[in-house]
N, C-alpha and C positions, 0 to 999 in steps of 0.2 A: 374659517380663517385661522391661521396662526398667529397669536398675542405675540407682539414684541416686546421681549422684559429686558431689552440690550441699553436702553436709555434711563431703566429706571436701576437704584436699588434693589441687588438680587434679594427676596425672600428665600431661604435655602432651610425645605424639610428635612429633617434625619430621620429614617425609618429603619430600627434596628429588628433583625431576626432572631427568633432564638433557634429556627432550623429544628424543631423539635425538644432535642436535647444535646443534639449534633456540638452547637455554638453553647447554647446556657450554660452547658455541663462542664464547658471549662471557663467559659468567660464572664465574667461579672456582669450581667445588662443592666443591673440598677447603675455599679459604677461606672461603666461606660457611656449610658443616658446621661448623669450627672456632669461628666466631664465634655460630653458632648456641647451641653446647655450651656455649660459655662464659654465657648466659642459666641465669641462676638458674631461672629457670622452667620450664625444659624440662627433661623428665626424660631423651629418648633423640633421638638425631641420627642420619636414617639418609638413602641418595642411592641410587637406581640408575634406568638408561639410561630404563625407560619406568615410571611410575609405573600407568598406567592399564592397563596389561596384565593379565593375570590372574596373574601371579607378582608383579609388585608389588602387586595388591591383597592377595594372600596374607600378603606380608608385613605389613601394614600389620592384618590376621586375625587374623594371628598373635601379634602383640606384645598386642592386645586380649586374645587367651585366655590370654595369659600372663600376665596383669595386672602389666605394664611401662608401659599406658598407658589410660588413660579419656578423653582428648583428643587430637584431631588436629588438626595442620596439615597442609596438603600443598602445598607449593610448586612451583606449575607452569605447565601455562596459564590462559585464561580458566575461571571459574568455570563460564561460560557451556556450554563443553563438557564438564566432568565432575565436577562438583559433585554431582548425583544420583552417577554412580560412586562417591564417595566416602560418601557419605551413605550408600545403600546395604550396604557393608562393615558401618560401624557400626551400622546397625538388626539386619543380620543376627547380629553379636554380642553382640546385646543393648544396646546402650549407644544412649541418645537420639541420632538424627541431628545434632539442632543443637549436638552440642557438636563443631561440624569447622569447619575454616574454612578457606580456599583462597587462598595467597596470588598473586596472578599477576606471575609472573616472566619473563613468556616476552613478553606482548603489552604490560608495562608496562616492561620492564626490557632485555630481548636483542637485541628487534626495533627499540629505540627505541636503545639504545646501542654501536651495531657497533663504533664505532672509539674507544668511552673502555669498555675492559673495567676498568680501577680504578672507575670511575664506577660500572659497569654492580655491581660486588660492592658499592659502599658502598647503591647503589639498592634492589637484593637484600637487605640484611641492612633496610634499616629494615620491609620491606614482611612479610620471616617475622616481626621483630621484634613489629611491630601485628596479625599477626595472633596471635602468641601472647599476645599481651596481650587482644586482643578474645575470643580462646577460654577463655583463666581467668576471664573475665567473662559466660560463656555461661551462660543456665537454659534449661531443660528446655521445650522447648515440644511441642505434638502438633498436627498437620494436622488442621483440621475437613473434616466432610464435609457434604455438600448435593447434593439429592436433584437430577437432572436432567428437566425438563420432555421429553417421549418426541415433539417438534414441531422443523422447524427454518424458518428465514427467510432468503431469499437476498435481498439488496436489488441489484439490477441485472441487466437478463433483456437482454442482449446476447447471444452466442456463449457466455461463460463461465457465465453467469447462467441460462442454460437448460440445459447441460451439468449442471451441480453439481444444479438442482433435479431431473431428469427422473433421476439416479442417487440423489439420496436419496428420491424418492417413491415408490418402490418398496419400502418400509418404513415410512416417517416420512411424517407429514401436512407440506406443504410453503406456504407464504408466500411468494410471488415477487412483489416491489414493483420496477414500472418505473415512474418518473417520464413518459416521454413515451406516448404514447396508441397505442404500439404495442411491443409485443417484440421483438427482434430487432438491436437494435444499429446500431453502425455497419457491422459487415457485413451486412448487409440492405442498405446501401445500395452495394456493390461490384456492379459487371459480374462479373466473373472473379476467381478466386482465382489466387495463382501455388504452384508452378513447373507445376501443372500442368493450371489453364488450365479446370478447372472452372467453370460458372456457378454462381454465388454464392447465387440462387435457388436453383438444384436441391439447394444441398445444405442451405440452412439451412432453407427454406419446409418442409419435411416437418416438421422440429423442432419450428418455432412451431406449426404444428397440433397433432403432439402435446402441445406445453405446455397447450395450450390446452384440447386434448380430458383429458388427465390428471384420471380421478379424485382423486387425493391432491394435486392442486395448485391452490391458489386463488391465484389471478392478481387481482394488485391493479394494474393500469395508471393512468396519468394520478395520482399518488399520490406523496405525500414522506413520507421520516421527517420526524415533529417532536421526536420526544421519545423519550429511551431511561429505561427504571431499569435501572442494571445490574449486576442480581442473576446472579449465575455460576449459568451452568446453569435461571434463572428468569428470563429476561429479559422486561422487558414496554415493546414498542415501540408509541409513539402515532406513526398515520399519519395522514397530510391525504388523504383520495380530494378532489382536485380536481375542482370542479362540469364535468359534463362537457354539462350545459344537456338531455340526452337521456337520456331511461331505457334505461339496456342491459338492466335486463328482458323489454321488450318490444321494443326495436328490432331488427328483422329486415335491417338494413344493405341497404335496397334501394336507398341512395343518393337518394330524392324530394326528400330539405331539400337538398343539393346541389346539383341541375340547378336548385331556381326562384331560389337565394341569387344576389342583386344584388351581392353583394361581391368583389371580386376582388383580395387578397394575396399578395405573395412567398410561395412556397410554401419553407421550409425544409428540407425535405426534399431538396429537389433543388438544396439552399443558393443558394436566393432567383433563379434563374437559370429556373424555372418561375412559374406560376400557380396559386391553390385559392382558394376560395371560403369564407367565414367556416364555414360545415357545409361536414366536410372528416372524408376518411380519408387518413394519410399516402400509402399506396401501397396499389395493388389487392391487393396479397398479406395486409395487415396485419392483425396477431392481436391483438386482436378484430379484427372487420372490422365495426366500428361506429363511426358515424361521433360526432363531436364539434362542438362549437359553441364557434367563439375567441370568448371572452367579449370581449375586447380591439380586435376588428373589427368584432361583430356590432352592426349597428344597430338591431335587435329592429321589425325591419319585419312579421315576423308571417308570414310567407309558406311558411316551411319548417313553422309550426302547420298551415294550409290544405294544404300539400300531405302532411301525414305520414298515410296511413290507419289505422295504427295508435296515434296519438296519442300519438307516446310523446316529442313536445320538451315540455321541461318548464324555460322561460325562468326562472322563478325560485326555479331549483334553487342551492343554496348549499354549497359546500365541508363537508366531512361528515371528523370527528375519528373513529378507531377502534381500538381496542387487540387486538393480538395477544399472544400469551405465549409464548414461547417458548423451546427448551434451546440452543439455537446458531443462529450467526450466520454467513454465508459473502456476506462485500462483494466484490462483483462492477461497480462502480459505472463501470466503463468509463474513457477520455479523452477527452481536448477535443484539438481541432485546432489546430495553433499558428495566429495570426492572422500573415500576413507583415505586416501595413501596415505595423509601423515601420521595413523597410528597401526606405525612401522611393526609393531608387537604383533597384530591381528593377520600380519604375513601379507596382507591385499597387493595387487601387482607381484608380491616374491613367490608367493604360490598360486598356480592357473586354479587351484579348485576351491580358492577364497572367492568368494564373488558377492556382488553387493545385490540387494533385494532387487531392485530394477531389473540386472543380468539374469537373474533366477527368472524372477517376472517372462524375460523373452524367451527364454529355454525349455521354460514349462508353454507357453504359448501355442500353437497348433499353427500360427502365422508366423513362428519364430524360427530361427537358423538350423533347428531340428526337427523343424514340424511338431514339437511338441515331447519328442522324446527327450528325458531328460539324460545324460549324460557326463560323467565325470572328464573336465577339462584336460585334467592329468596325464588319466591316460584311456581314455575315450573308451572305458566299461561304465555299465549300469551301475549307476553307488547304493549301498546298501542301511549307509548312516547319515546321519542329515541332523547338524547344529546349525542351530537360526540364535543369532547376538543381535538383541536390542538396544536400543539408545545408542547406537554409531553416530557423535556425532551431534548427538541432541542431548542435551539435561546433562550439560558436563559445561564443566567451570574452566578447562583449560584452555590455552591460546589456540586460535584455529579454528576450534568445535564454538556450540551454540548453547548458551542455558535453558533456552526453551524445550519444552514435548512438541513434537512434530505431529501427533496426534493420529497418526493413520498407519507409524510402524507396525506397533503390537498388533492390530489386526491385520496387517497386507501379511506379517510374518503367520500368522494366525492360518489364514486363507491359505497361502501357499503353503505350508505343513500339510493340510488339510486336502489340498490336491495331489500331493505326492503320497500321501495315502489311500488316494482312490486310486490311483496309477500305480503306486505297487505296495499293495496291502501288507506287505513282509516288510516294509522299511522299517527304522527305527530312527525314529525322529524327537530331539530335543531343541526345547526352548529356552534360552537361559536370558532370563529380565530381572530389571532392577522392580517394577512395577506392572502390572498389566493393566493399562487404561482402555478399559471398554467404556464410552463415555457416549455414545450413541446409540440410533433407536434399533433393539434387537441384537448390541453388541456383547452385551452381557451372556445372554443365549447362548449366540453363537459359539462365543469363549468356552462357557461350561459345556456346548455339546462335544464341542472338538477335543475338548479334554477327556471327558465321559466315555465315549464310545468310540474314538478316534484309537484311542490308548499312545495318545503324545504327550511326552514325558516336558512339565515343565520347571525348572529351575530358579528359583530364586538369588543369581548371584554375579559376581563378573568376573573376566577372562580375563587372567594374570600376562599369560603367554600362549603363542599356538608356533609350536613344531611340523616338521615335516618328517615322518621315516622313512627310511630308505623302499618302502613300498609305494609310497607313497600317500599313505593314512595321515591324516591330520591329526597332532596328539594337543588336546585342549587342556591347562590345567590353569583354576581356577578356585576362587570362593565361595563355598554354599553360605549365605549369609543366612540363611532359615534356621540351618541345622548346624553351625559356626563350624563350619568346617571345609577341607580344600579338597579337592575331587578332582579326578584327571578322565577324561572324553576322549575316544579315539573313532575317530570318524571321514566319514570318505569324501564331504563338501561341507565347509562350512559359508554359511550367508550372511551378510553381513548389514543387517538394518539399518539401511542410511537416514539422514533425516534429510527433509524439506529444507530448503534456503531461497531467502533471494534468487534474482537473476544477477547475472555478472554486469549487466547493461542495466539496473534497476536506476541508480542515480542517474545515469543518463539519462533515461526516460523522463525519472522525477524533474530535472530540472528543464528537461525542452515544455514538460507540460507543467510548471511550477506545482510539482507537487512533493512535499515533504519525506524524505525515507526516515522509519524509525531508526535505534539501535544496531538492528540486526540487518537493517537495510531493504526493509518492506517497506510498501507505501504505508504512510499516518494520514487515517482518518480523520475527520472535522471533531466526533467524538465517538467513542466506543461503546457509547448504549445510544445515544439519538442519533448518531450521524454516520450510521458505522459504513454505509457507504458511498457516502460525500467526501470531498474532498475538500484543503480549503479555497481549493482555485473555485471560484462559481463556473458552473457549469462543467465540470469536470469530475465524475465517477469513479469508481472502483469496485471490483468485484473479485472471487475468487482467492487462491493463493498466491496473486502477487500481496495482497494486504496483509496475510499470515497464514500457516498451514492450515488446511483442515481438509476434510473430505468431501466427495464428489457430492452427497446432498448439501451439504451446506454451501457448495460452492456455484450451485446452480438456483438455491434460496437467492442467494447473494446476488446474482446475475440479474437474476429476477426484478429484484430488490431495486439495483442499479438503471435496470431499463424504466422502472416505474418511475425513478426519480429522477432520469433523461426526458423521458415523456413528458411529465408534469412541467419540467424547466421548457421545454421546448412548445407547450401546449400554452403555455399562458402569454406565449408571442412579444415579449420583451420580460429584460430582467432589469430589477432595480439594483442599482451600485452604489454603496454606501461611497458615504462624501470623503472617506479618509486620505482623497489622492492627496499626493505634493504640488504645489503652487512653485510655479518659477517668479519671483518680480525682478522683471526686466531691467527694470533700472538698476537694479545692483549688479545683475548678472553679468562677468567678464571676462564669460567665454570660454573657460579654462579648460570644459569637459569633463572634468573631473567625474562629474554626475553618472554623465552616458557611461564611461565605461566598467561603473559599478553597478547598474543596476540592474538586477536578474531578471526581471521581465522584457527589457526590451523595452523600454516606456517612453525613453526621454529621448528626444531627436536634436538637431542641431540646425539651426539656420544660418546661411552660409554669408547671404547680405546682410543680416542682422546681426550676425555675430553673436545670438544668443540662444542659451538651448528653450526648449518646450515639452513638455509632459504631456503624451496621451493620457490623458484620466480617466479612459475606461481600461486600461490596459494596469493603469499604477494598482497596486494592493497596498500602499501607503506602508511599506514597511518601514520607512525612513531613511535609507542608506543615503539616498541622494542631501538630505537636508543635514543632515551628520559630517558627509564628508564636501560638502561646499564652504570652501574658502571664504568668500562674499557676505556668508551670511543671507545668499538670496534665495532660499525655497523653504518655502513654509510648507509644513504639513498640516492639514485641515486635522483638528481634534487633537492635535499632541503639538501645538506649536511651544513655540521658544519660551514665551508667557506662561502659557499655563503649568509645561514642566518647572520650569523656574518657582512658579506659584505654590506645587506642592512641598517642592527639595526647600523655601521656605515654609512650609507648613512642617517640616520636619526636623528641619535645623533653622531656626529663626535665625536671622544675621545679627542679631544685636548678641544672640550666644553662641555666634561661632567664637574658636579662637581665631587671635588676628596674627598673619603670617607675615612675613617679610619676606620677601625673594633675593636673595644677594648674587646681581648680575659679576661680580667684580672676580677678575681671573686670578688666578693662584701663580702668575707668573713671579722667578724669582725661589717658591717655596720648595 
């Protein structure tokens, strides 16, 4: 049973950390123990080296059994890492979790004040201060629970996206929604993988079959989320199946609407540097291997009707709404490829034989618009010289581009050098980087053997300007920063190593599935070493390079990762919901809305005979917006209400030492 301490005199422990040296080493913990004691409020003041140990937790046990204390503090680090630690202690001695509070002293206070340690204890004392003031103001709450739907939903069937489903369908009925009218990603569209030079086909084409072939997996292609409700653990996602103009019931992909289609379009696939026909399958491998009709191109000449024997084009087929239900969520929704065009210098779009790694990627390809032969854009000879520019776009500080490493240029530039040297050993290929991040397992290797024995020339430096001559040679001229000095390149294609980004649709996503985009517009994890792929919505995942670049093993670890942590959610057959939702009381509430139309999940409904709104509480994440922006004064938010903030901002500024203000309503009419 849980002891109720809500009728008596709070007893309130303070238990300070020293975080090792983390906290000590700037912050005074004799004086802040002192100054602690001297709080009328706290019953006990106690300090040692690691709080979250299991002799510190003891302690903090122990003072419970002894009834010395029915409240805690614990001053230390983020909440974010041991909050449950601490919460846990008190359920197991009986005493309700939420009467603990966690003040952070280490990530708000030690780490931020190295060299003002007076600073650093006055910063410390207000921070236990408010939280013992916020804990005397603590009630009793208890964790609801809700039942978990035994189904999960992957949205993006790239590398990571068929990873995650293909390890949860093995248990769990599975929902894989890819937007593009094939599986597989942007690796599907790779020659070779690095460091070890695998075809990209042979390793992923197997997968897509089985996605494909999987019982437990219904494959929703050509499809967008539209719509989430996001009920934890019951989620109900509305999809668009975009009109694919063809019945994939009956269509047998013998390709007939493709060979008679009069239409001839850049084919995206092979990023517009090919041709397809308005009825069109991305690539011979593609799962389905049924073709589609670009609504967008097709001139409805009627001719793929005449030739279908099975009849299965169906012109005035219409986009089709559908709902799935589901207990978890695992966003796999891939990147976009940076665009070079705005650095207009690098000539990309003004000269055809600039091209960015990806187009190189298709050109070299053996599935690509030349079968594999490479050829100069220009003017459609074999090129004989070959510059690859790194960091396009990544690790640069100006408007447009990104400050991050994309993590996988220097090698894919690496790889593809290295293939244009086995296809024509008399090339003469140069590299020109700021850094070479070989950062993975065998990349190192790889790097010095393609250096060694390849005889590819690499550069330490960047590209000032790139010319065109009237032959069409690309003249490079540039700074050697190695050797301080400017050097000029003349060469027959230059490539242009894009970096990783977001998707253009990434915020959308994040907010239909309440999930957070960092800076650069990735999804943010719960945390970057324990939660790295959690989300904060419960029961909502992530995997791969929607969260941030990196490479194809780490991004299938990840998937991995993600299915394990769908599973478990989904396996333990309800979730518990911490009590942080908002409270409407009715009696004040009047009506206004206000609430509803602020709140990002969708929480707060409206009664039409009552005339007052209501909070689903498994839906609320107690962010607060509703209780902030209500006129009324009528919704409480459980754990942050109006008391207790009040409680701290006096533990910070007492009212007897504020100044005292006047308001002078009176108009300037006249002056």
């Amino acid at each position: 049973m849980t002891k109720d301490q809500s009728k008596n005199a709070p007893k309130i422990g303070v238990y300070i950390c020293h975080c090792g040296k983390n906290i000590a080493d700037v912050v005074d913990i004799g004086g802040l123990s002192q100054s602690t004691t001297e709080n009328s409020s706290v019953s006990l003041v106690r300090d040692y080296k690691f709080m979250c140990s299991k002799a510190g937790q003891e302690l903090i046990a122990e003072d419970i059994r002894s009834g010395k204390v029915d409240r805690v503090v614990v001053a230390a680090c983020s909440p974010l890492m041991h909050e449950e630690t601490y919460r846990h202690v008190l359920k197991q001695e009986g005493v309700n979790e939420f009467f603990f509070e966690q003040a952070n002293i280490r990530e708000h206070v030690s780490w931020v004040n190295l060299r003002d340690k007076a600073g650093a204890l006055k910063v410390a004392h207000d921070h236990v201060s408010m939280a013992v003031a916020k804990v005397a103001n603590n009630f009793p709450l208890e964790r609801q629970k809700s039942p978990v739907i035994q189904k999960a939903m992957v949205v993006g069937a790239g590398i990571s996206g068929m990873f995650a489903a293909l390890d949860l369908a093995d248990k769990y009925p599975v929902v894989l929604v890819e937007r593009s009218p094939t599986i597989g990603g942007h690796m599907a569209q790779l020659d070779k993988t690095f460091p070890t030079m695998d075809c990209s086909a042979c390793i992923i084409t197997p997968k897509m079959v089985e996605v494909g072939r999987h019982p437990n997996i219904e494959l929703l292609t050509y499809s967008e989320i539209e719509d989430v409700d996001l009920n934890v653990g019951n989620f109900v996602v509305s999809i668009r199946k975009k009109a694919r103009k063809i019945n994939h019931d009956i269509c047998t992909g013998c390709g007939a609407c493709a060979t008679v289609c009069p239409v001839t379009v850049p084919n995206s696939w092979d990023m517009n540097m090919g041709f397809r026909g308005a009825a069109y399958v991305p690539f011979p491998q593609a799962v389905p291997e049924q073709y589609t009709i670009d609504s967008t191109n097709c001139i409805e000449c009627r001719l793929c009707v005449d030739a279908c024997e099975v009849r299965a084009i169906d012109l005035a087929q219409e986009d089709e709404i559908v709902e799935r239900t589901v207990g978890s969520v695992i966003i796999t929704t891939g990147n976009d490829i940076y665009d070079p065009t705005p650095f207009a210098r690098y000539g990309y779009k003004k000269y055809k034989n600039v091209l960015s790694g990806i187009e190189m990627e298709r050109l070299i390809s053996s599935t690509g618009p030349t079968l594999g032969n490479v050829i100069n854009p220009h003017n459609h000879l074999k090129p004989k010289k070959f510059a690859f520019l790194q960091c396009v776009g990544s690790r640069d500080f100006h408007e447009g581009a990104h400050k991050y490493c994309s993590r996988v240029c220097c090698m894919y530039a690496i790889k593809q050098a290295r293939q244009l040297k086995e296809k024509y050993p008399e090339a003469d290929i140069s590299i020109i980087f700021i850094d070479i991040r070989a950062f993975g397992k065998g990349y190192e290797e790889f790097y010095e053997i393609t250096s060694r024995e390849y005889g590819i020339r690499f550069i330490r430096g960047r590209i000032g300007d790139v010319y065109q001559d009237y032959d069409g040679t690309l003249i490079l001229r540039g700074s050697d920063t190695l050797l301080a000095q400017k050097f000029e390149l003349r060469v027959d294609m230059l490539i242009l190593s894009t970096a990783l980004e977001a998707r253009a649709d990434s915020s959308k996503i994040g907010h239909l599935f309440g999930v957070q985009n960092t800076e650069d517009n990735f999804f943010m994890e719960a945390h970057p070493k324990l939660f790295p792929v959690d989300s904060l919505s419960t029961g909502i995942f992530m995997a791969g390079t929607c969260q941030a670049p990196r490479d194809i093993p780490d991004s299938v670890a990840q998937a991995k990762a993600a299915a394990s942590g769908a599973h478990n959610f989904m396996n333990a057959g309800e979730v518990e919901i911490e009590p942080y939702y908002s409270e409407v009381m009715a009696e004040f509430c009047s009506g206004c809305r206000s609430c509803i139309n602020i709140c990002p999940y969708d929480a707060i409904t409206f009664d039409e005979p009552s005339q007052k709104a209501s909070i689903n509480t498994v839906k609320c994440k107690g962010c607060g917006a509703c209780a902030a922006v209500c006129p009324s004064n009528a919704i409480m938010q459980n754990h942050f209400s109006r008391d207790q903030i009040l409680a701290e901002l006096d533990a910070l500024f007492p009212w007897q030492s504020r100044p005292q203000t006047q308001t002078n309503f009176s108009t300037q009419e006249g002056k």
